[in-house]
N, C-alpha and C positions, 0 to 999 in steps of 0.2 A: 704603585698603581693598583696591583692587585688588591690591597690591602682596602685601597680606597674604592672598589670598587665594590668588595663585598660590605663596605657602611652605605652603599649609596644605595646598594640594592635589598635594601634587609628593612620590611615595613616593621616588623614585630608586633604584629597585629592586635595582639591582647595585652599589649603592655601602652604604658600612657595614660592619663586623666586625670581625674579627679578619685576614682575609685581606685585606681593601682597607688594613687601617692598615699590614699587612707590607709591602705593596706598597707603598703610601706610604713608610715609612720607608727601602726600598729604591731610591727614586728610582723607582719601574717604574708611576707611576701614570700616564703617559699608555700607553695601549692597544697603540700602534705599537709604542714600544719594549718592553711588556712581550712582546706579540705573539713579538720576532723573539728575547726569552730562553727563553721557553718552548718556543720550534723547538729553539733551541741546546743548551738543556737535552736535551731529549727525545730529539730525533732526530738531531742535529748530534754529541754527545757520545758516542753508542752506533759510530759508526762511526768515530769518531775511535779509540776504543780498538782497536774491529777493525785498523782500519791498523797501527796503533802495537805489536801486539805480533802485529804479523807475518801476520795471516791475512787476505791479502789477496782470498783466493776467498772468505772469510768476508764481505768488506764489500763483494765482489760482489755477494754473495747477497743482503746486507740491501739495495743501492738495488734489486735485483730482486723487493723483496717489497710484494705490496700493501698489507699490514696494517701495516707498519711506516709506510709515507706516508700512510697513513688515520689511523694512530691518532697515530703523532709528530710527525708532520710538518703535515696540514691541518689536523686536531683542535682542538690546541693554539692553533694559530694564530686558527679562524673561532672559535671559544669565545671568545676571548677578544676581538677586533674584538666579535663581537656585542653586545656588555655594552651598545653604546653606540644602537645602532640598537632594541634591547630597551628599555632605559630610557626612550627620546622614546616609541616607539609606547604603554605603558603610560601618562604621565604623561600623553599628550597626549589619550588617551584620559578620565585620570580629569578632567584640565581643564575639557574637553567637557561632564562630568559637571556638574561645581559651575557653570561659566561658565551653561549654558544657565538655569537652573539645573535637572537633573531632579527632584529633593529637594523634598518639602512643606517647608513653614514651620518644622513640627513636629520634624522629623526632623532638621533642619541638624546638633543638635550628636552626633546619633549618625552623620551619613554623613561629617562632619570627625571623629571620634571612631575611624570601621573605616580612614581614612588614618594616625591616626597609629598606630593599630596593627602597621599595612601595615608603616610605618615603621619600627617596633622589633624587628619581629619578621626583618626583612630585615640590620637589625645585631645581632641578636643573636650571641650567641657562640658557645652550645650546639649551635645546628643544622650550625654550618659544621666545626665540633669531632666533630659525629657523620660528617659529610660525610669528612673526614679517615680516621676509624675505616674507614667503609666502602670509601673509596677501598685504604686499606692493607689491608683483608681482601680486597677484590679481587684485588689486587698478589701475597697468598697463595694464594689457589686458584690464580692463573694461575701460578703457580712451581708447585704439587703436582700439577698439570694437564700442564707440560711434563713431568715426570717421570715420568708415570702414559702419556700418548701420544706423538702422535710433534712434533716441536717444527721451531721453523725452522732450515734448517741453520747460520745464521749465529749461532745463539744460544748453539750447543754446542762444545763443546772435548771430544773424546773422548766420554764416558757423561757426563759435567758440563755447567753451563752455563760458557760464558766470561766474561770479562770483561766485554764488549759485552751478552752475555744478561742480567747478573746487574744490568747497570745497568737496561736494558730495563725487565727485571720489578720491581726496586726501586725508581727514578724516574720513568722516563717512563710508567710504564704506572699506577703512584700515582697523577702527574700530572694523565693523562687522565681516567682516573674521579674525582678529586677535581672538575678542571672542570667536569664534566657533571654532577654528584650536585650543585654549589652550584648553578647555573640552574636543574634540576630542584628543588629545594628553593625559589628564588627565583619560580618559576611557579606552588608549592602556596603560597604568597605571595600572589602576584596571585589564586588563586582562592578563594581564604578571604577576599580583600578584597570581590571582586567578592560573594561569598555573605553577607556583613556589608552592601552597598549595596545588594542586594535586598532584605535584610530592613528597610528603611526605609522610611516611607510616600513612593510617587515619583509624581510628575506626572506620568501618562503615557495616550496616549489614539490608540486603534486608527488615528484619519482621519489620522495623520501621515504625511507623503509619504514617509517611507524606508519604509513596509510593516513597520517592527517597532516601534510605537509612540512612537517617540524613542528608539530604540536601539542602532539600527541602527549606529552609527559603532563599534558594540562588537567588530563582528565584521572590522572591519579590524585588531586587534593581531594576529596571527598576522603579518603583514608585517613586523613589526621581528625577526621572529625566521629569514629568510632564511638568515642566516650559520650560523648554530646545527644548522638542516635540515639543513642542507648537511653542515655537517661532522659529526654523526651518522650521517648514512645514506653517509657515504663510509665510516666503518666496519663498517657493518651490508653494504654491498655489497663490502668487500674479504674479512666473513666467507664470502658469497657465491659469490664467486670463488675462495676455496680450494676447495669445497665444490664448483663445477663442473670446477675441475680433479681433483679424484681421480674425478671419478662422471658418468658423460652428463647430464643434465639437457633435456629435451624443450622446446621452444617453449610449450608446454602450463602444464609446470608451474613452468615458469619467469616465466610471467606470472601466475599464483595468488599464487609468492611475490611479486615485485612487489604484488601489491594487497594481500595481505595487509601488507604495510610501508603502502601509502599509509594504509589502515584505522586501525593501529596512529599516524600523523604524525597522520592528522585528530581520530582520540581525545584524542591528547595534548590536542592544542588548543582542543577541544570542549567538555573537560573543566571548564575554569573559568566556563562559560559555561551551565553545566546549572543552576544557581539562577536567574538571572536570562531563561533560557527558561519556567523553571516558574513566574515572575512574567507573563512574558507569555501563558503559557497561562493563567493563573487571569482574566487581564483579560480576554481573549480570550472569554471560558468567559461570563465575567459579563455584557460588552457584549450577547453574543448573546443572551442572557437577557433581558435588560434591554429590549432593539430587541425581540423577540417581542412583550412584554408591550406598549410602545409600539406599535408595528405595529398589533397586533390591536386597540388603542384606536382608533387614528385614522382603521384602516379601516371600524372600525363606526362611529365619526361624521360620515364620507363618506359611510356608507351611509345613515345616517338622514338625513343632509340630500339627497340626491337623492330616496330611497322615502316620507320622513317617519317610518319606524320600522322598525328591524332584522327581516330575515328570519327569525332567531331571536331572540327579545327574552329579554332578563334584565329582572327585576324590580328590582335593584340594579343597574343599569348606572354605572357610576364614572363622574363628571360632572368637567370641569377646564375652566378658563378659556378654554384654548387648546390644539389639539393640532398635533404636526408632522409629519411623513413622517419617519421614521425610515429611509428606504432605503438613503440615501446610508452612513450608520452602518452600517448590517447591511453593506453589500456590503463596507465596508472591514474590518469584522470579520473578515468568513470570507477577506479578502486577505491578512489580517496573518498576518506567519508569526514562528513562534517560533524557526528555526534561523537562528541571528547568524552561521552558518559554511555557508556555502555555495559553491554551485561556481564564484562569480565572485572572492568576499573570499579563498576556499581556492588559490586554483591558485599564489601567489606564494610558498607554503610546500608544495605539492605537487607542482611543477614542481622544486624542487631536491631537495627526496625522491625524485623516482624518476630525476632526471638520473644521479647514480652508478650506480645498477641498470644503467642501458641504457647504460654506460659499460663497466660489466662481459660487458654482454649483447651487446656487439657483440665482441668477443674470441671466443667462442664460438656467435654465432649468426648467419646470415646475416642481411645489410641490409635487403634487402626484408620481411624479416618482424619488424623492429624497430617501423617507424611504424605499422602496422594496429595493434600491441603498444599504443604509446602513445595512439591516440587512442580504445582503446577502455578502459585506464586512466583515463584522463582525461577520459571520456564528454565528448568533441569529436563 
């Protein structure tokens, strides 16, 4: 039973499709070595061409460019390591789930029911098929986009792209929005699961020592997603850095954008976590209700047994066998908090989200005025 219970509960989010069976059939299913095809592919192959047909200030240019190591070179690489740190933090979570068990009686076969959903919908074929589409109309605007401004020098041959460029934007740049559009796809995954296990009746009850009813372990998956931040926001901070070289940029508002990025990291991840908040607000809502109406019982039958009969008397006074102090309840009521994402569970995916920014920010900003930067980011 045990045994059976950890296949029922195990989505393995990043495994399944059409893309893991390629990879499979490629030999490229262990991670490492896919890892170091997808550099080779991306970023390895674009400067190979530079070399090889002679422009060699061309392939100067490209190891001098941020964007091209953010997006082909780290990218590629932490997108795909992540798959594997993503999948324990997820599974280990829903284990949690079924182990403890949080699930009434009632409900088992629909919270085993939103898993193998999870399941199917993560091999499915279509999403990752759309994933592709999008990736390759990306891959287009950014070709009508160089054409339209001004582009990297290494990507151009004359008024054309080069060889080097033409791979850029066809491959590696496909690539990268492919990898990132399936994770992101694979996280509206996890949060349709999680909003399927909220809607099931769950054993859950305010006086719990993690302060979010038994739920608390929810708000640690953002941690398996470390690699993934990371290599995201080294591209959002190499758009960054172009953006500070053609234009001054102030200390001022150079830290706006920063939070505006962390705001935009902790959304992502907040996001799958807004049903199962609104479960805890509703419990939250009712305990307090509930301890009111206890409360005010027990206090007027304290009152009557010391005075012999209420300051205020009711003529129906509600009579019960026994009453309790309901205190302990109420005070852990108003303790329990419904945000699973906070500033302690957040910092291990918020700390590698703003690390590229202040990577970028020290190139063009004095030292001294980087750490005040961060600890007031990071409301240290």
């Amino acid at each position: 039973m045990p045994d059976q219970l950890d296949d029922d509960s195990r989505i393995r989010i990043t495994h399944g499709g059409p893309f893991h069976e390629l990879m499979s059939a490629l030999r490229l299913r262990k991670r490492g070595r896919r890892a170091f095809a997808f550099v080779c592919l991306a970023w390895a192959i674009p400067l190979l061409l530079a070399c090889t047909a002679g422009d060699f200030q061309g392939a100067g240019q490209f190891l001098h460019d941020w964007g091209a190591y953010a997006k082909f070179l780290i990218a590629p690489a932490l997108l795909t390591l992540s798959e594997r740190p993503i999948t324990f933090a997820v599974d280990e979570c829903v284990s949690i789930f079924f182990r403890v068990p949080l699930y009434a009686s009632q409900s088992k076969e629909d919270a085993l029911r939103a898993i193998a959903t999870a399941r199917e919908r993560t091999s499915a074929w279509v999403p990752e098929l759309t994933c592709l589409a999008l990736a390759a109309m990306a891959s287009i605007l950014s070709a009508a986009g160089m054409a339209e401004t001004a582009s990297p020098a290494w990507a151009l041959s004359g008024s054309s792209l080069s060889t080097a460029g033409i791979w850029a934007v066809a491959v590696s740049n496909t690539l990268y929005w492919f990898l990132l559009a399936r994770l992101i796809w694979k996280h509206m995954v996890w949060a349709g699961c999680l909003s399927e296990l909220a809607a099931c009746h769950l054993r859950l009850v305010v006086t719990h020592p993690d302060g979010h009813a038994g739920l608390g372990f929810l708000g640690l998956y953002p941690a398996g997603y470390v690699l993934f931040t990371f290599a995201v926001s080294s591209v959002a901070a190499a758009g960054v850095g172009h953006v500070i070289q053609n234009q001054a940029v102030t200390p001022g508002l150079f830290t706006i954008v920063c939070a505006i990025w962390l705001v935009i990291v902790a959304g992502y991840f907040a996001l799958p976590l807004v049903s199962i908040a609104s479960r805890l607000a509703d419990l939250k809502r009712r305990t307090l209700l509930l301890s009111m109406a206890k409360a005010t019982d027990f206090e007027r039958w304290n009152e009557r047994a010391i005075f012999g009969d209420n300051i205020l008397d009711d003529e129906a006074e509600p009579e019960a066998s026994e009453y309790h102090d309901v205190r302990p309840v109420w005070s852990a009521a108003l303790k329990t908090s419904v945000l699973l994402l906070n500033r302690s569970n957040a910092l291990p995916v918020l700390v590698p989200a703003l690390l590229p920014m202040l990577a970028v920010g020290a190139f063009f900003l004095p030292y001294a005025q980087l750490w005040p930067m961060v600890k007031r980011l990071l409301l240290l």
